[in-house]
C-alpha positions in Angstrom: 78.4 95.6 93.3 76.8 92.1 93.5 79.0 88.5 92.7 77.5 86.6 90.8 78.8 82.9 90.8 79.9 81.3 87.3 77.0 79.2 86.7 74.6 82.3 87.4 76.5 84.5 84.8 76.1 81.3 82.7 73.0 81.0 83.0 72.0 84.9 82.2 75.0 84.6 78.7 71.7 82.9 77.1 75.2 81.3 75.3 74.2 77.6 73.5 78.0 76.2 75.0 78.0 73.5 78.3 79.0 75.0 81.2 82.7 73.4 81.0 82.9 74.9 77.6 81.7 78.0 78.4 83.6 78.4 81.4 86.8 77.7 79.6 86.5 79.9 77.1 85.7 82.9 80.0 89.1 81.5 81.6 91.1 82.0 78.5 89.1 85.8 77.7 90.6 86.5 81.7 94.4 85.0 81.2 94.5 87.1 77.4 93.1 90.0 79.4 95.1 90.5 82.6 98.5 88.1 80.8 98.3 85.3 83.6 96.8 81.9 83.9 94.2 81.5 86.5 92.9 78.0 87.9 89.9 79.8 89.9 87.4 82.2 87.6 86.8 84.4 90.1 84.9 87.8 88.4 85.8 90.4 91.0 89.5 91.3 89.4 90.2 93.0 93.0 89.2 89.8 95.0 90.9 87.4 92.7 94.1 89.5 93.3 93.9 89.4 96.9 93.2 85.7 96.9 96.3 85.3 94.5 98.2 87.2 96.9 97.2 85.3 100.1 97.5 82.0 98.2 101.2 83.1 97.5 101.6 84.0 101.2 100.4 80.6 101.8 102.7 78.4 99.8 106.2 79.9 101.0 105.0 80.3 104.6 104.1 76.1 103.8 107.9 76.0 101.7 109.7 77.7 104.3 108.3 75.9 107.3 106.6 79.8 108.9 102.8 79.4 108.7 101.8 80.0 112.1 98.6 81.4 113.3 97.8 84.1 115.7 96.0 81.2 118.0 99.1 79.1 117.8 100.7 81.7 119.9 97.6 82.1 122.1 97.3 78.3 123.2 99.0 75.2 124.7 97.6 72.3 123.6 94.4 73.8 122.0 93.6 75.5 125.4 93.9 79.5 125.9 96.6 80.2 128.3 95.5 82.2 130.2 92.5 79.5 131.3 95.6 77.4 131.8 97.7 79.9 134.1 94.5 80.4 136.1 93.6 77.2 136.5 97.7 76.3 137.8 97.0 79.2 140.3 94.1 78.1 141.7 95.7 74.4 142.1 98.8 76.0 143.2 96.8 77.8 146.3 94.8 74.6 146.9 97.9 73.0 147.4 99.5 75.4 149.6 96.4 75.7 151.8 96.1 72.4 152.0 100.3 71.9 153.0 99.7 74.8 155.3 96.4 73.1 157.2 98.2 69.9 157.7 101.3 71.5 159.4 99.3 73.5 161.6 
């Protein structure tokens, strides 16, 4: 099944209505159709719910102070931690060689 954006399914309605008009009529044909408002025309019913849903997700994770991605917990400072726990080893055994070379 192909999308088609708005303005291409304009374009092939042949329809003598501006875009804006057009578009707004297609909006209220989906709102009577499914009984909800939409903001977003989206054509794919099955997308549009998904997006609804994430959307949702979205707004109480923002309201309740929980959005957090999976890299968030993955990082420190915007670096992987691992790179990070590598790197401390490596300065860690520098360090001690270096302790270890003077006392010697």
């Amino acid at each position: 099944m192909e999308i088609k954006s708005a303005n291409q399914r304009w374009k092939e309605s042949n329809t003598t209505l501006s875009f804006k008009d057009w578009i707004s009529r297609e909006k209220e044909k989906y709102a009577s159709a499914t009984g909800s408002e939409v903001n977003n025309f989206i054509a794919n019913k099955h997308l549009n719910d998904n997006i609804q849903e994430t959307l949702k997700k979205v707004e109480y994770a923002n309201a309740t102070g929980e959005l957090k991605t999976e890299l968030e917990n993955k990082t420190i400072l915007g670096l992987n931690k691992n790179i990070i726990l590598f790197s401390g080893l490596i300065i860690i055994g520098a360090i001690a060689y270096k302790i270890y070379k003077s006392n010697k």
